[in-house]
Structures are given as structure tokens and as C-alpha cells.
C-alpha positions in Angstrom: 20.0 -15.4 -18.2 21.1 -11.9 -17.5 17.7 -10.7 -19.4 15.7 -13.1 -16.3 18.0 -11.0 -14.1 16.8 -7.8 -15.0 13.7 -8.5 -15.8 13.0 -9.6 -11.8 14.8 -6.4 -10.7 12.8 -4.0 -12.9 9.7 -5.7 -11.5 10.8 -5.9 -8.1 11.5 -2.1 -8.3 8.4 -1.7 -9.6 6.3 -3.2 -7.3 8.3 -1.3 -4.8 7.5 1.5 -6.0 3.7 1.1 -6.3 3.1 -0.5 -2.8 5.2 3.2 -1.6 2.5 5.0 -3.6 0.2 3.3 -1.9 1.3 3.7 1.5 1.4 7.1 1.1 -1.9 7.4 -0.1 -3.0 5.7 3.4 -0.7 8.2 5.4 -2.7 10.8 3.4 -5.9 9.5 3.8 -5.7 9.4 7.4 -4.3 13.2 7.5 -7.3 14.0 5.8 -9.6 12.2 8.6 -8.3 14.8 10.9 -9.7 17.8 8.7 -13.2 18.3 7.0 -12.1 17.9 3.2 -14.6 19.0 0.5 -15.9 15.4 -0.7 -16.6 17.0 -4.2 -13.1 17.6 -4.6 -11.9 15.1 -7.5 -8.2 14.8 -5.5 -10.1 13.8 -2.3 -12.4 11.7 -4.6 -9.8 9.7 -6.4 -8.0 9.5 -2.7 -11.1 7.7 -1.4 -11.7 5.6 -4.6 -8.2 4.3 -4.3 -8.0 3.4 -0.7 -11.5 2.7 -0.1 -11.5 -1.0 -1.5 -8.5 -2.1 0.9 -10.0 -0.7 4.2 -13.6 -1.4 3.4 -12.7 -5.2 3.1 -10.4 -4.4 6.4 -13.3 -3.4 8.1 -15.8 -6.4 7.2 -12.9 -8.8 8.3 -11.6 -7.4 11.3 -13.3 -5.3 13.7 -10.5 -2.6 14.2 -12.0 0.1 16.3 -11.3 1.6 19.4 -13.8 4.0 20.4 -14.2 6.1 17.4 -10.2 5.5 16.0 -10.3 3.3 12.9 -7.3 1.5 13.0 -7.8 -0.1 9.4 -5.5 2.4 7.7 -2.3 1.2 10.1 -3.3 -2.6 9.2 -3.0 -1.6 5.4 0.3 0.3 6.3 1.7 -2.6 8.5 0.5 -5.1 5.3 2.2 -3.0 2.5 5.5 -3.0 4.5 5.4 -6.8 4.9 5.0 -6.9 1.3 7.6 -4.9 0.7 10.1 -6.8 3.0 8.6 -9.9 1.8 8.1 -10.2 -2.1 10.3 -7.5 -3.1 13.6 -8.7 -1.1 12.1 -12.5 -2.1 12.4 -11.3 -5.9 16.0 -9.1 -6.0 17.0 -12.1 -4.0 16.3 -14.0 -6.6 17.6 -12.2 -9.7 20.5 -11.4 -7.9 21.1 -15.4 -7.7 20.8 -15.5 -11.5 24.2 -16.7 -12.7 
């Protein structure tokens, strides 16, 4: 069992890890908003490619503007940090059951 164990912490750490990544590239994203990038540049680019997807269908579901603030990049923050508190404390609680 202790192999179950450690197998649900290394994935709950994992998926910890990559929601943070994620969440930061939001916070970036939205810094970025408040300057003129270059949209040629391949950082911006991959940025945009990996955000993009999230807030586009954001955006088709819920109409999250106010004035000319897009508020879809907090939704997608406030959603990654349910997850986290959510199905990552659901899975260490669970391995750490584990006899």
C-alpha cells in the first residue's frame, strides 16, 4: 500500500505544481494587458497560446466585462485555486489515509 501512498502524493504534488504554473501565467498575462507587447515575440506567443483556450471559453460562457476590464483572467485564477484547495488536499488526504 505504501507504493498507492506515494504514488497519490507525487501526483497531488504534481498537479500542484502545474495548476501554480498556470496561475502565474494568468497573473502574467494580465501584466502584459497593461503594456503594448510585441505579438511576434515567441515568449508572448507561447503566453497567449497557453492561456488563450481557458479564457476564450470563459468569455463565450460568461459575459465578464465591465466597461473595457475583462475579468476572465481573475475567474481562471479564482478556478485554479479552488482546484488546488479542492483535488489536491482531496488527494494527499487520501494517501495520507493509506494504512
Amino acid at each position: 500500500m505504501f507504493v498507492a501512498k506515494n504514488l497519490l502524493t507525487a501526483l497531488a504534488t504534481v498537479i500542484d505544481y502545474a495548476l501554480w504554473a498556470y496561475m502565474w501565467a494568468f497573473i502574467i498575462r494580465a501584466v502584459l494587458s497593461w503594456v503594448s507587447p510585441d505579438p511576434y515575440n515567441p515568449i508572448v506567443r507561447a503566453l497567449y497560446s497557453v492561456t488563450e483556450p481557458v479564457l476564450s471559453f470563459l468569455r463565450r460562457k460568461l459575459p465578464l466585462f465591465a466597461g473595457s476590464i475583462d475579468f476572465s483572467p481573475m475567474v481562471a485564477i479564482l478556478a485554479i485555486l479552488f482546484l488546488q484547495r479542492f483535488v489536491v488536499r482531496t488527494l494527499l488526504d487520501l494517501a495520507m489515509r493509506m494504512p
